[in-house]
Short mmCIF file of the C-alpha atoms (twelve columns), coordinates in Angstrom:
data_MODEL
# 
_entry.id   MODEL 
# 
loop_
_atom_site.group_PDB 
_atom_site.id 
_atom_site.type_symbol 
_atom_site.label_atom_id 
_atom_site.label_alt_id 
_atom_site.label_comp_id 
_atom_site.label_asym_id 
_atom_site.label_seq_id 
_atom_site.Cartn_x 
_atom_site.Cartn_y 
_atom_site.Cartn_z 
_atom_site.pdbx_PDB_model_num 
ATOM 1  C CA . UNK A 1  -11.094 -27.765 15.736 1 
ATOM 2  C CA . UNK A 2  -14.242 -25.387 15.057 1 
ATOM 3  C CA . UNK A 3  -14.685 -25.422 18.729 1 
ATOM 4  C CA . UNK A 4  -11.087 -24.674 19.567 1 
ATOM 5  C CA . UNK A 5  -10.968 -21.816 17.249 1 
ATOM 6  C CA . UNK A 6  -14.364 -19.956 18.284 1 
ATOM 7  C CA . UNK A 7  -12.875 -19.918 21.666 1 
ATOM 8  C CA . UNK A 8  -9.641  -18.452 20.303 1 
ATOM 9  C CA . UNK A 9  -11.804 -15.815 18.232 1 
ATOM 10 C CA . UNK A 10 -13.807 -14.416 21.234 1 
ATOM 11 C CA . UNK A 11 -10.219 -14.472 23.240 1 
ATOM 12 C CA . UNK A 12 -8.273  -12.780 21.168 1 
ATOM 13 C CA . UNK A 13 -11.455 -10.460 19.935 1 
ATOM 14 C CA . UNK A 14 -11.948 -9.613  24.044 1 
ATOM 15 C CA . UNK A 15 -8.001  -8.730  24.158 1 
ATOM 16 C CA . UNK A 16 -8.027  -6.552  20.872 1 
ATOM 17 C CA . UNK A 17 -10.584 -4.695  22.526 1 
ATOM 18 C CA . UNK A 18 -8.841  -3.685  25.653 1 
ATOM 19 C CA . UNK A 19 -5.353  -3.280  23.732 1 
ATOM 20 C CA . UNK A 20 -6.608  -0.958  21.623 1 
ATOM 21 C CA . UNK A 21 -8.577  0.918   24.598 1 
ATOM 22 C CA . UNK A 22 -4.787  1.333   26.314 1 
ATOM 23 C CA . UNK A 23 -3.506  2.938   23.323 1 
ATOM 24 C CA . UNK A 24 -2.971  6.737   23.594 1 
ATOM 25 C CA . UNK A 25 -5.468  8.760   22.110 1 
ATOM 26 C CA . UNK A 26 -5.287  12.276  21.957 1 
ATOM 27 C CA . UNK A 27 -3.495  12.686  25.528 1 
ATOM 28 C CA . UNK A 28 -3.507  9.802   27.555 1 
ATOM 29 C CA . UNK A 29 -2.527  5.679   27.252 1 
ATOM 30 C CA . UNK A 30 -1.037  3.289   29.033 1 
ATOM 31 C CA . UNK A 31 2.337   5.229   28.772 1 
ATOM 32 C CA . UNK A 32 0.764   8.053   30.652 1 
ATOM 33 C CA . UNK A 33 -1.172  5.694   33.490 1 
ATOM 34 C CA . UNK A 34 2.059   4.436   34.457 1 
ATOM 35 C CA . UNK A 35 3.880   7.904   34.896 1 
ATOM 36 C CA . UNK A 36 5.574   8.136   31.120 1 
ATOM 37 C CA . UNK A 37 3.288   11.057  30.514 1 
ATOM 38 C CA . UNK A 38 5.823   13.657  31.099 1 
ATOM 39 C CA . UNK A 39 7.842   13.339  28.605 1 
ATOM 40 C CA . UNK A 40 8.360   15.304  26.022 1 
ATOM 41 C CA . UNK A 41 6.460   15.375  22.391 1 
ATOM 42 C CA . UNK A 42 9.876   14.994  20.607 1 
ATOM 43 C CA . UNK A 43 11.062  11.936  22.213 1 
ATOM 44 C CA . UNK A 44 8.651   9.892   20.724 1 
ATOM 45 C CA . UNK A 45 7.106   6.968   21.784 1 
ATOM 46 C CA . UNK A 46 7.766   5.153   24.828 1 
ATOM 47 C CA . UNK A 47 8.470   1.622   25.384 1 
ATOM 48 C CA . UNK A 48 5.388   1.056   26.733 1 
ATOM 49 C CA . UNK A 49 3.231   2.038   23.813 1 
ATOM 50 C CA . UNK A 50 6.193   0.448   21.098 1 
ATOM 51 C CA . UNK A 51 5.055   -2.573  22.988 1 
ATOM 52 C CA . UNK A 52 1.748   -2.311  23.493 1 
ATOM 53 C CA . UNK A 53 1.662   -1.808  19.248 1 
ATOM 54 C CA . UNK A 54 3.526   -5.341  19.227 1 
ATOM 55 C CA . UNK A 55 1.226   -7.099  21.289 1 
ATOM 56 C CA . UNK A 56 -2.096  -5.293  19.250 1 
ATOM 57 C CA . UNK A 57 -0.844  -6.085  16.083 1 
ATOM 58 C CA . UNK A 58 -0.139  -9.597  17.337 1 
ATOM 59 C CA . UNK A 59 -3.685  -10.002 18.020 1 
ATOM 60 C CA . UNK A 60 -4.958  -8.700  15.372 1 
ATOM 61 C CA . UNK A 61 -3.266  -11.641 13.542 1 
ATOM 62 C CA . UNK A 62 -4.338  -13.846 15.651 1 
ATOM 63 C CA . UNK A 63 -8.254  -12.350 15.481 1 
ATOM 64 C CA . UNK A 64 -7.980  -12.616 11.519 1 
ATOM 65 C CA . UNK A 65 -6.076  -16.198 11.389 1 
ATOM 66 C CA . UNK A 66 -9.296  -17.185 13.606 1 
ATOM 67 C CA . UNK A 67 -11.477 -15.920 11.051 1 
ATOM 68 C CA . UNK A 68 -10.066 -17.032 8.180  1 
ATOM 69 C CA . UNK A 69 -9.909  -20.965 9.827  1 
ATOM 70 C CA . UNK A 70 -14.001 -20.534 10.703 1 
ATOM 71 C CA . UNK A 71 -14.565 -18.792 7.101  1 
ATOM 72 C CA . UNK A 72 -12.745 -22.008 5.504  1 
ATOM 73 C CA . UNK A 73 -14.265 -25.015 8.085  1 
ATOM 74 C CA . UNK A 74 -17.828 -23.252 7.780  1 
ATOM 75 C CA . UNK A 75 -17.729 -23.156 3.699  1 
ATOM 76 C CA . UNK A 76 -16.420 -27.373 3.943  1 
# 
Protein backbone atom coordinates (compact mmCIF):
# COMPACT_ATOMS: atom_id res chain seq x y z
CA UNK A 1 0.00 0.00 0.00
CA UNK A 2 2.99 2.49 0.95
CA UNK A 3 4.46 1.48 -2.29
CA UNK A 4 1.32 1.96 -4.32
CA UNK A 5 0.76 5.33 -2.95
CA UNK A 6 4.44 6.86 -3.37
CA UNK A 7 3.99 5.99 -6.94
CA UNK A 8 0.62 7.75 -7.02
CA UNK A 9 2.29 10.86 -5.14
CA UNK A 10 5.17 11.41 -7.67
CA UNK A 11 2.31 10.81 -10.56
CA UNK A 12 -0.02 12.98 -9.67
CA UNK A 13 2.85 15.56 -8.18
CA UNK A 14 4.56 15.29 -12.04
CA UNK A 15 0.89 16.09 -13.53
CA UNK A 16 0.13 19.06 -11.06
CA UNK A 17 3.19 20.43 -12.30
CA UNK A 18 2.49 20.56 -15.95
CA UNK A 19 -1.36 21.45 -15.32
CA UNK A 20 -0.59 24.25 -13.60
CA UNK A 21 2.28 25.27 -16.24
CA UNK A 22 -0.81 25.20 -19.04
CA UNK A 23 -2.77 27.54 -17.08
CA UNK A 24 -2.92 31.13 -18.46
CA UNK A 25 -0.81 33.48 -16.87
CA UNK A 26 -0.76 36.91 -17.68
CA UNK A 27 -1.42 36.35 -21.61
CA UNK A 28 -1.04 33.03 -22.73
CA UNK A 29 -2.38 29.13 -21.69
CA UNK A 30 -3.47 26.35 -23.16
CA UNK A 31 -6.62 28.27 -24.41
CA UNK A 32 -4.37 30.50 -26.40
CA UNK A 33 -1.88 27.48 -27.83
CA UNK A 34 -4.79 25.99 -29.36
CA UNK A 35 -6.14 29.21 -31.19
CA UNK A 36 -8.82 30.43 -28.27
CA UNK A 37 -6.59 33.42 -27.79
CA UNK A 38 -8.65 35.76 -29.74
CA UNK A 39 -11.32 36.11 -27.96
CA UNK A 40 -12.41 38.69 -26.24
CA UNK A 41 -11.63 39.73 -22.35
CA UNK A 42 -15.43 39.83 -21.62
CA UNK A 43 -16.33 36.45 -22.67
CA UNK A 44 -14.61 34.88 -20.06
CA UNK A 45 -13.05 31.79 -19.83
CA UNK A 46 -12.94 29.23 -22.37
CA UNK A 47 -13.72 25.67 -22.19
CA UNK A 48 -10.43 24.78 -22.37
CA UNK A 49 -9.13 26.51 -19.29
CA UNK A 50 -12.86 25.69 -17.27
CA UNK A 51 -11.46 22.28 -17.90
CA UNK A 52 -8.14 22.41 -17.45
CA UNK A 53 -9.23 24.03 -13.65
CA UNK A 54 -11.28 20.62 -13.27
CA UNK A 55 -8.63 18.39 -14.04
CA UNK A 56 -5.90 20.69 -11.64
CA UNK A 57 -8.07 20.76 -8.90
CA UNK A 58 -8.64 17.04 -9.36
CA UNK A 59 -5.09 16.48 -8.84
CA UNK A 60 -4.53 18.45 -6.36
CA UNK A 61 -6.90 16.09 -4.42
CA UNK A 62 -5.43 13.41 -5.48
CA UNK A 63 -1.63 14.91 -4.55
CA UNK A 64 -3.05 15.71 -0.91
CA UNK A 65 -5.17 12.29 -0.44
CA UNK A 66 -1.53 10.76 -1.28
CA UNK A 67 -0.09 12.67 1.40
CA UNK A 68 -2.34 12.35 3.91
CA UNK A 69 -2.31 8.12 3.35
CA UNK A 70 1.88 8.32 3.64
CA UNK A 71 1.52 10.96 6.68
CA UNK A 72 -0.92 8.28 8.43
CA UNK A 73 1.04 4.70 7.28
CA UNK A 74 4.49 6.50 8.16
CA UNK A 75 3.24 7.68 11.86
CA UNK A 76 1.74 3.54 12.33
Amino acid sequence: MELFLQILLIVSSVLLIVAVLLHRGRGGGLSSLFGGGTQSSLSGSSVAEKNLDRITLGLGAVWVIAIVGLGLLTKL
